[in-house]
C-alpha positions in Angstrom: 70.5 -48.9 31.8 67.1 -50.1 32.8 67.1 -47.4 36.1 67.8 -44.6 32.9 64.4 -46.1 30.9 62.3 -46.1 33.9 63.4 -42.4 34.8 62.8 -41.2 31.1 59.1 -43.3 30.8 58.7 -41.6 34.5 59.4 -38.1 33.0 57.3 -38.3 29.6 54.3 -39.3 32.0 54.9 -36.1 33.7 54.9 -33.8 30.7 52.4 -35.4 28.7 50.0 -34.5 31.9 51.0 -30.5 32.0 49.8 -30.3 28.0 46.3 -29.9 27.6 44.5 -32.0 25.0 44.4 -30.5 21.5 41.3 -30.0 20.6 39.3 -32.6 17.7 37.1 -30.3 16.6 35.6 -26.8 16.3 33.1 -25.5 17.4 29.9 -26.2 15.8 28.4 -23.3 14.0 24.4 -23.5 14.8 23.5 -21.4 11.6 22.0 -22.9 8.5 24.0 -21.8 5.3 25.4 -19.3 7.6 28.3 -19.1 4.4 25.8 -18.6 2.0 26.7 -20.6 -0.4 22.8 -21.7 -1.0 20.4 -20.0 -3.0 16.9 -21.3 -3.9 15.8 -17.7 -5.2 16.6 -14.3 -4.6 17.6 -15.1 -0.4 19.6 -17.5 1.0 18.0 -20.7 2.1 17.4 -20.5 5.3 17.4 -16.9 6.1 14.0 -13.7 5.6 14.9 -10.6 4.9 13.3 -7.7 6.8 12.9 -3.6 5.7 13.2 -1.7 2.7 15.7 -2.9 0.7 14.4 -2.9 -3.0 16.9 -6.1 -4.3 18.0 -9.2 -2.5 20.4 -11.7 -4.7 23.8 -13.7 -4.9 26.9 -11.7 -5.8 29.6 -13.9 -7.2 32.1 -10.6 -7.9 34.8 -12.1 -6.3 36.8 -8.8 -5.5 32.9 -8.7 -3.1 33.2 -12.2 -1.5 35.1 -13.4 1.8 34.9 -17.4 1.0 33.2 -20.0 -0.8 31.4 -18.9 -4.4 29.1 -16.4 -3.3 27.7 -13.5 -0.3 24.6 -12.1 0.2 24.0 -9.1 -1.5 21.3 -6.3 -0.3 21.1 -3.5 -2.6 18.5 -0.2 -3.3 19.1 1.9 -6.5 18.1 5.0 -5.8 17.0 5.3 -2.0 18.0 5.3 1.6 16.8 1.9 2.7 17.1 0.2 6.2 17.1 -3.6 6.5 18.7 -6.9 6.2 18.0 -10.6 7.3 17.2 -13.1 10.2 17.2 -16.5 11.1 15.3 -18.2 13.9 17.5 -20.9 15.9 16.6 -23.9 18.1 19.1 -23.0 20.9 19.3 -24.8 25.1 17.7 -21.8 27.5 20.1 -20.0 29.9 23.1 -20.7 27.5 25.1 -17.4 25.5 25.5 -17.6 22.3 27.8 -15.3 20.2 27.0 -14.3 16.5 29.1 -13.1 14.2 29.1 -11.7 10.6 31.1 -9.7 7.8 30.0 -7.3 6.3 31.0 -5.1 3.6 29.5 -1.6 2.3 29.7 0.3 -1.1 27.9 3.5 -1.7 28.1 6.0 -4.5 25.8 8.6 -6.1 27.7 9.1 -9.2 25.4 7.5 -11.6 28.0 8.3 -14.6 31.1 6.6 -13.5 29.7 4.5 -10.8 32.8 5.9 -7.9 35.5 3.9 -10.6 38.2 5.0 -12.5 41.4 3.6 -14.1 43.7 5.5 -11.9 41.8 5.0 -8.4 40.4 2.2 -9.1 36.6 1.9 -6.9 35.9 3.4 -4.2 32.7 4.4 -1.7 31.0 7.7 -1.1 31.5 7.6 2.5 29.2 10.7 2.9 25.7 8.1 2.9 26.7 7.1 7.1 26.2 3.9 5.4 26.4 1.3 9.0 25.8 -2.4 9.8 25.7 -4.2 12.9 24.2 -7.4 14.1 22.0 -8.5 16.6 20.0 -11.6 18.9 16.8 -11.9 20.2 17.2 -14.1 23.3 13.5 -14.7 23.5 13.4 -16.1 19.4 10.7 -12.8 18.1 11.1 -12.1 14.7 10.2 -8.8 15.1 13.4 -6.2 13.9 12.2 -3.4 15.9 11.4 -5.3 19.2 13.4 -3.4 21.9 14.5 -7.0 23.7 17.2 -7.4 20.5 21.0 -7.2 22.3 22.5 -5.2 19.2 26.6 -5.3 18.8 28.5 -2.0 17.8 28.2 -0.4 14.7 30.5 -0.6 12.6 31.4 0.6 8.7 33.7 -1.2 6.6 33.5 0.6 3.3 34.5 -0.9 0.2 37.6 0.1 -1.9 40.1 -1.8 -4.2 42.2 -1.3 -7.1 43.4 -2.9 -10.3 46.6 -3.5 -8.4 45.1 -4.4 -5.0 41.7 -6.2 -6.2 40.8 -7.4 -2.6 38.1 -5.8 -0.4 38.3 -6.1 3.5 35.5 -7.1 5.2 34.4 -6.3 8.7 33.5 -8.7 11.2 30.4 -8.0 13.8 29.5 -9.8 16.9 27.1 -9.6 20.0 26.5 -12.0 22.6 23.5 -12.8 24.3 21.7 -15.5 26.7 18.7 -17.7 25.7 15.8 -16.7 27.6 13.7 -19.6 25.4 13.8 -22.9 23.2 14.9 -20.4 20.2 16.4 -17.1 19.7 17.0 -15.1 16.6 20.0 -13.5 14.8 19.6 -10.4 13.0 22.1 -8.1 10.9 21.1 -4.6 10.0 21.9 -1.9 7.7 21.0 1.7 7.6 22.6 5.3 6.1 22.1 8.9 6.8 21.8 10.0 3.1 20.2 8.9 0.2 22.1 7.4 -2.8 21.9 6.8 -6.5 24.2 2.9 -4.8 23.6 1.5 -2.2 24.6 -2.2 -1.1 25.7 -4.2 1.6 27.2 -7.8 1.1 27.7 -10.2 3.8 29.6 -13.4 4.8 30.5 -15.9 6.7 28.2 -15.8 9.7 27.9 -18.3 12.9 26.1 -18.9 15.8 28.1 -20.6 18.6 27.8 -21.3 22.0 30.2 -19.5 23.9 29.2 -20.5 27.6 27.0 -20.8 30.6 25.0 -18.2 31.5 25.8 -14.6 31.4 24.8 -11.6 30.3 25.1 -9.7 27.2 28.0 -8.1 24.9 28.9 -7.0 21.6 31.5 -5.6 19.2 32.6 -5.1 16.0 36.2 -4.8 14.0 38.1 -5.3 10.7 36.9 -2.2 7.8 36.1 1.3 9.1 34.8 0.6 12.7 34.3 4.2 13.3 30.7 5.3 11.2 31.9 8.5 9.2 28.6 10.2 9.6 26.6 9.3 12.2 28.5 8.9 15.7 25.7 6.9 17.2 22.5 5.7 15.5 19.7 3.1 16.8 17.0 1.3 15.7 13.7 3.0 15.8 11.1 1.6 18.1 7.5 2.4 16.7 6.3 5.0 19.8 4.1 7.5 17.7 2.1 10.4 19.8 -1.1 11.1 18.9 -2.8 15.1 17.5 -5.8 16.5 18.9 -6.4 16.5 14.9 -5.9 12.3 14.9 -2.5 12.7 13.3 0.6 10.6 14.7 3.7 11.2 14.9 7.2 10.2 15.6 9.6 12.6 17.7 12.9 12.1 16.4 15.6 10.6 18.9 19.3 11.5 18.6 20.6 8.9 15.9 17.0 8.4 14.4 17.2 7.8 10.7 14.3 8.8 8.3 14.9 5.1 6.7 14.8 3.7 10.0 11.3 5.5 11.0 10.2 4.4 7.7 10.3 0.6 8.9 9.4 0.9 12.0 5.9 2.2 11.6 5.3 0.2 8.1 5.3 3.4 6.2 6.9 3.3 2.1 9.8 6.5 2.4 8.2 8.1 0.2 5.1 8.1 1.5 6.7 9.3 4.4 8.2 12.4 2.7 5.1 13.5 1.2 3.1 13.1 4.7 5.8 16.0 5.6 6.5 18.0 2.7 10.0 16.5 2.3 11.7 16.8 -1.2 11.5 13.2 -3.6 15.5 12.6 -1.8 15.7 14.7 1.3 16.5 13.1 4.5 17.6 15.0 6.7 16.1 15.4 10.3 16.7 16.9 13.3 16.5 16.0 17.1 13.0 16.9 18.8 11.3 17.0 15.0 7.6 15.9 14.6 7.3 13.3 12.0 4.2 12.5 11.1 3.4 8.9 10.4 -0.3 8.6 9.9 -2.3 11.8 9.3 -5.0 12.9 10.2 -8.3 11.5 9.0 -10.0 13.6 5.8 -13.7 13.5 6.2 -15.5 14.7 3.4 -17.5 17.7 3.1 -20.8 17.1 1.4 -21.3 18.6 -1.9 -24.4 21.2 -1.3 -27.6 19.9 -2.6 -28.3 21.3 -6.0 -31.4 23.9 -6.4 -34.3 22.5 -8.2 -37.0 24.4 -9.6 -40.2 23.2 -8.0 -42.2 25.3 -10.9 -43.6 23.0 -13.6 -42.6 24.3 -17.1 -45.7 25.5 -18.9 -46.7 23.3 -21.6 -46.6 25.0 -25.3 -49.9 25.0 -26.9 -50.6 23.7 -30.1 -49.4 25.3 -33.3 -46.6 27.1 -31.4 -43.9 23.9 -31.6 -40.7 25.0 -32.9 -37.9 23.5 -35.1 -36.5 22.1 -32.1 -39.4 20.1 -31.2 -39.7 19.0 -35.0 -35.9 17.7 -34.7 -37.0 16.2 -31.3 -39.7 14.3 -32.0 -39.2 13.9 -35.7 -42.0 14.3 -38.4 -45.6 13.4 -37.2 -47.7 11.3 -40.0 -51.2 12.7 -41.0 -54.4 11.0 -41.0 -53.2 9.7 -44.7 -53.4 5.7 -45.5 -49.4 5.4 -44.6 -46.7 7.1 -43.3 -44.3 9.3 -44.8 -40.4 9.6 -43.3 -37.5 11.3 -44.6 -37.2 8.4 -46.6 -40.7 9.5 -48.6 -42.0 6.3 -48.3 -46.3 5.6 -47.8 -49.2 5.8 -49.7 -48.6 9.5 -51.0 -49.5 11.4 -47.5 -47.7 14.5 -46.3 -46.2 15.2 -43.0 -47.9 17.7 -41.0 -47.3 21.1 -41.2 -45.2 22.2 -37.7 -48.4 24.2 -36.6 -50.4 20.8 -36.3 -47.3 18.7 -35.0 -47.8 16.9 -31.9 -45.9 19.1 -28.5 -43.9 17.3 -25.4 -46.3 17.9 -22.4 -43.5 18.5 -19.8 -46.2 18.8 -16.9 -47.0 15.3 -17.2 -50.7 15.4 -18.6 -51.9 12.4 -20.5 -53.5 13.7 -23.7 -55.0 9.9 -24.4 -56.6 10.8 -20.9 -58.0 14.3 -21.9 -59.5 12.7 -25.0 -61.4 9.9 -22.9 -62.9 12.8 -20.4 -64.2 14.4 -23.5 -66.1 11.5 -24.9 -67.2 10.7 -22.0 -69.1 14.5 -21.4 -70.5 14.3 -24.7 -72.3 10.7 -23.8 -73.2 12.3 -20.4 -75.5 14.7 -22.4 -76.6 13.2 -24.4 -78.0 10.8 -22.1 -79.3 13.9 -19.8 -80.8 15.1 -23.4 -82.7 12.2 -24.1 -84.4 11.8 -20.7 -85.7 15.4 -20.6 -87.6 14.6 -23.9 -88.8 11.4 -22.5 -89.8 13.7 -19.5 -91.5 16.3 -21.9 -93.5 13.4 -23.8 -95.2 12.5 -20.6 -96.1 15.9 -19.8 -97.2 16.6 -23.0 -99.2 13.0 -22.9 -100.5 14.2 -19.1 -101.9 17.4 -20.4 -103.9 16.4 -23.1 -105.9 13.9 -21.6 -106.4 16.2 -18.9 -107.9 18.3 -21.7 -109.9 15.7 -22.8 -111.6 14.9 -19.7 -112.4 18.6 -19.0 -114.0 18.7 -22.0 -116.0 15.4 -21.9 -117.4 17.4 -18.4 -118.6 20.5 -20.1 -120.5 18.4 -22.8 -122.2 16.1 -20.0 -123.6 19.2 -18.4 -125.3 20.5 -21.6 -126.8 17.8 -22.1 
């Protein structure tokens, strides 16, 4: 009995050693509120959001959520935007990490029924190429169009449920990637082909674990549509504009370029961007090889022609010739009465004077108070001159007669 105990305790050694260890726990998820269950405003604590979506916000439609009370929502009504979020992670260099997300789209441009009806329930225009995918910066930039982001797949997992089947299936992303630094930054992304009156993107549940040593980089997407319906293969825009003998820049579009995309990655509004090239308020579509210009080319401004100015001075009207105009100008001119008279009639009985006498604007610029000084001064000049000549004349005069006098006090000394 005792040799059968030892031979069974022997055995349960033995298997207990070929079973691995079950593991305690999972794990850990380097994210913070990577569930999104936390919101201090209009974005999730912890994340930014990045491009030009016009709305950021909870969404607690639970047909629209994976888990927990709420997703992220990211929606622009009406527009073609290009965006989404990021979140800058402490992280051990030379280690891959894996991200994941899920994400989930709905797009429509029927602005009267909103893609819903009580036979089909809702649905998504899959006409807008609407995409996601996620992405890491090994190096921890915050910069969404920096061209060291490892991106995953695309991927487009379109939203559509009924009153019968209420539940929406989400799509999961991932990508892989190797810390080159202390941090490194996740990114998901979002961009369509067409503009819509809807659109929004809603994600959930995202992690950051370590899944390694050192390695290189991946990435992938399932669940949802994992096939884009529009756009076979689309990437991010990397701001490389060309410049015009004329100062203009612009962007040659790349195979998969969006207008959105462009629109973000030179810092330009869309519609900005559509005016710069004569684009319709919601056309979109580009080609292959086209110029888009991003910045045009400087205005400088012609100077307006220097108006002609007469050089001539206006002759001055002489008086008694003032007309009506000149009366209503100036208004009525007092005479040399005791008082003035006005409209009003007031004053000690004098008239105004007739518009022959009234007092004309000298447009040359000649003081009249100065004329009248000159004139009294040319009246004292002569008689100044005046007076000496008399006093001139009186000793002449004076002179002469004694020189009569003496001549004839001679002529009687002789006689005598």
């Amino acid at each position: 009995m005792r040799a059968k105990l030892f031979l069974l305790a022997v055995v349960l050694v033995l298997v207990s050693g070929l079973v691995p260890p079950a593991t305690t726990h999972a794990q850990s998820n380097l994210l913070s509120n990577g569930s999104f269950t936390a919101f201090g405003g209009t974005v999730p604590d912890g994340w930014s959001t990045w491009g030009t979506f016009q709305q950021s916000d909870k969404e607690s439609l639970t047909t629209l959520i994976r888990s927990g009370p709420y997703s992220w929502r990211q929606r622009t009504r009406p527009g073609l935007p290009t965006g989404g979020g990021f979140q800058r992670v402490t992280v051990t260099p030379g280690t891959q990490y894996t991200f994941t997300a899920h994400a989930l789209i709905w797009t429509c441009d029927d602005t009267e029924n909103q893609c819903r009806s009580e036979e089909d329930g809702t649905w998504s225009d899959t006409s807008s190429g609407a995409m996601v995918r996620v992405g890491i910066d090994p190096s921890g930039g915050t910069d969404p169009t920096s061209g060291s982001i490892v991106w995953g797949g695309f991927s487009s997992p379109f939203a559509a449920w009924t009153n019968l089947n209420p539940t929406t299936q989400f799509g999961l992303l991932s990508v892989s990637a190797t810390a080159s630094a202390d941090y490194l930054t996740v990114f998901t992304y979002y961009t369509a082909s067409q503009s819509m009156a809807f659109h929004d993107v809603f994600w959930d549940d995202a992690s950051l674990v370590a899944s390694g040593g050192s390695g290189g980089s991946s990435g992938g997407s399932t669940g949802g549509n994992t096939q884009p319906t529009v756009i076979p293969t689309a990437r991010f825009v990397v701001s490389d504009p060309q410049t015009r003998a004329d100062g203009s820049q612009v962007h040659v579009v790349q195979a998969g370029d969006t207008l959105s995309a462009i629109s973000v990655a030179y810092g330009v509004p869309l519609g900005t961007l559509r005016e710069y090239n004569g684009m319709s308020a919601n056309q979109s579509l580009i080609t292959p090889g086209q110029a888009i210009i991003v910045r045009p080319a400087a205005v400088t401004p012609t100077a307006n022609p220097a108006r002609a100015v007469s050089t001539q001075p206006p002759t001055p009207t002489p008086p008694g010739t003032s007309d009506q105009a000149d009366t209503e100008l100036l208004g009525p001119v007092a005479s040399a009465g005791d008082g003035v008279t006005g409209d009003n009639g007031t004053g000690n009985g004098s008239e105004t004077t007739p518009p022959d006498t009234q007092a004309v604007v000298d447009l040359t610029g000649t003081d009249d108070s100065a004329e009248d000084g000159s004139g009294d001064d040319d009246d004292s000049t002569r008689q100044m001159v005046q007076g000496l000549a008399l006093v001139v004349l009186g000793f002449v005069v004076v002179g002469a007669g004694g020189m009569i006098a003496v001549a004839g006090y001679m002529v009687v000394r002789r006689r005598v």
